[in-house]
NUKEBA-43889 format. One record per residue (C-alpha): z, y negated, x; residue in three letters. Coordinates in pm, whole numbers, padded with zeros to 5 digits, always signed. Example, Ala and Ser with C-alpha at 12.3 -4.5 7.8 and 13.67 -1.06 7.14 Angstrom:
<kedos>
+00780+00450+01230ALA/+00714+00106+01367SER/
</kedos>
This chain:
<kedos>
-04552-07747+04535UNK/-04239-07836+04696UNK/-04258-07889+05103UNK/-04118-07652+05290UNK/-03754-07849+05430UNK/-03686-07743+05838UNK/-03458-08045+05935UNK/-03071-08061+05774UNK/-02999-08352+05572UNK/-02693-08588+05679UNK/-02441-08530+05974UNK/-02300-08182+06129UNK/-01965-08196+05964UNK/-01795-07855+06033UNK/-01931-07509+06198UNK/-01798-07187+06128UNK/-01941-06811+06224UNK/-01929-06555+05938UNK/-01776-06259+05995UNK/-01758-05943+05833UNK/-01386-06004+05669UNK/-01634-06225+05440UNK/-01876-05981+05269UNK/-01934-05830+04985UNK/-02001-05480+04924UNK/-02392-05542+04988UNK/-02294-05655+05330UNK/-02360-06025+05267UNK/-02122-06290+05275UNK/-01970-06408+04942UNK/-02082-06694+04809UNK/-01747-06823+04748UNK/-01662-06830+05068UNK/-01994-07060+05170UNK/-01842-07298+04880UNK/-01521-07287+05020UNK/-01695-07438+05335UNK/-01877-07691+05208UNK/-01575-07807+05017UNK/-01356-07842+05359UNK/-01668-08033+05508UNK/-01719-08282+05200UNK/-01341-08360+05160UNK/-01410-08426+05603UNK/-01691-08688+05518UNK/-01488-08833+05211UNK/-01154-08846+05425UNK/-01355-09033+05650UNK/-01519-09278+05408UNK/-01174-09354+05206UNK/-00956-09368+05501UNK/-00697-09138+05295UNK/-00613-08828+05118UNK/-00885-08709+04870UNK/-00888-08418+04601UNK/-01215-08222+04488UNK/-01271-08295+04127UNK/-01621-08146+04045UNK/-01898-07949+04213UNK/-02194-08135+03990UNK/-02457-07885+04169UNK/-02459-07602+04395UNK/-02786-07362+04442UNK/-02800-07088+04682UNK/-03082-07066+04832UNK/-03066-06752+05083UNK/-02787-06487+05203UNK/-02572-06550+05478UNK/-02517-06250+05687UNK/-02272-06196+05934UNK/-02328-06283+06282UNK/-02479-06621+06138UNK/-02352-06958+06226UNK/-02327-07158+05957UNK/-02352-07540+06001UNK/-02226-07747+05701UNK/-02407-08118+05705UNK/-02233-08412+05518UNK/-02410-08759+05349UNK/-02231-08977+05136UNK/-02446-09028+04815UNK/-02224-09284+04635UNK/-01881-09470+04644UNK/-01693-09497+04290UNK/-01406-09705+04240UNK/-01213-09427+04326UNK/-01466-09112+04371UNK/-01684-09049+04632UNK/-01977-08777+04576UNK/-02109-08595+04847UNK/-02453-08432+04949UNK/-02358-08111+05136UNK/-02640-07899+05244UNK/-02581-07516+05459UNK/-02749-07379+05695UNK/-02753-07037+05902UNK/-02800-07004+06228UNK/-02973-06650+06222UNK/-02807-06441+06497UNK/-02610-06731+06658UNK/-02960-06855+06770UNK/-03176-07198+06720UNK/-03371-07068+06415UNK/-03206-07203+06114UNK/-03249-07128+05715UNK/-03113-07374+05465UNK/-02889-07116+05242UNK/-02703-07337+05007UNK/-02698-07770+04901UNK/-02480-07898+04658UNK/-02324-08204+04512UNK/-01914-08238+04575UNK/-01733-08510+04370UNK/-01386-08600+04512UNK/-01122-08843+04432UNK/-00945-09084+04642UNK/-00493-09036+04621UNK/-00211-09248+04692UNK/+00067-09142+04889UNK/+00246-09076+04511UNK/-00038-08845+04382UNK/-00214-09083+04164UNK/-00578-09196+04180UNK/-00627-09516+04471UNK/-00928-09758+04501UNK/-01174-09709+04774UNK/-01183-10021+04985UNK/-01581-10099+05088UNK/-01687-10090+05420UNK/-01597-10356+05642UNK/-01887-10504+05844UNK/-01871-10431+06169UNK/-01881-10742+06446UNK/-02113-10811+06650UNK/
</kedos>
């Protein structure tokens, strides 16, 4: 049996309310538009991580989990799960904030791949991550 998860995985990237322009005709919100938020936060984190412009390649895994209704808050959290050469794949978990209050639901987690650009368009190298003095 899988434990139950009640704590979000990785950082608070973005945080968006859904609103009622964003339902389907069941009166949830699309799905689509929950991907389309976790995409802007992953290409945030892997912006971030390759200092420069980045491109979504792949979406290696999404699953949702439970609707997202309108009034909610959704919170989109961010971890980087591995540095390529020149892709970066991101673990992107969301979560509702059921009537704009502190109970939340996890309602979606996927796996975003993106790719690191030049100024030209073409694919760039990641440069690792520079110690940090003491």
């Amino acid at each position: 049996m899988t434990p139950t998860v009640t704590e979000p995985a990785g950082a608070l990237t973005i945080r968006t309310l859904a609103m009622p322009a964003d339902t389907n005709p069941a009166g949830d919100i699309f799905g689509g538009w929950v991907m389309s938020q976790m995409d802007i936060a992953g290409a945030i984190a892997a912006v971030e991580r390759s200092q420069g412009r980045v491109v979504t390649v792949a979406v290696e895994a999404m699953t949702f989990i439970a609707p997202v209704k309108v009034g909610d808050v959704l919170c989109v959290y961010t971890s980087i799960e591995r540095v390529g050469t020149t892709s970066i794949t991101v673990a992107i978990e969301a979560w509702a904030r059921r009537d704009r209050l502190a109970d939340r639901v996890k309602v979606t987690d996927g796996r975003f791949v993106y790719v690191a650009l030049g100024e030209d368009g073409s694919k760039r190298a990641i440069a690792p991550l520079q110690a940090k003095p003491d």
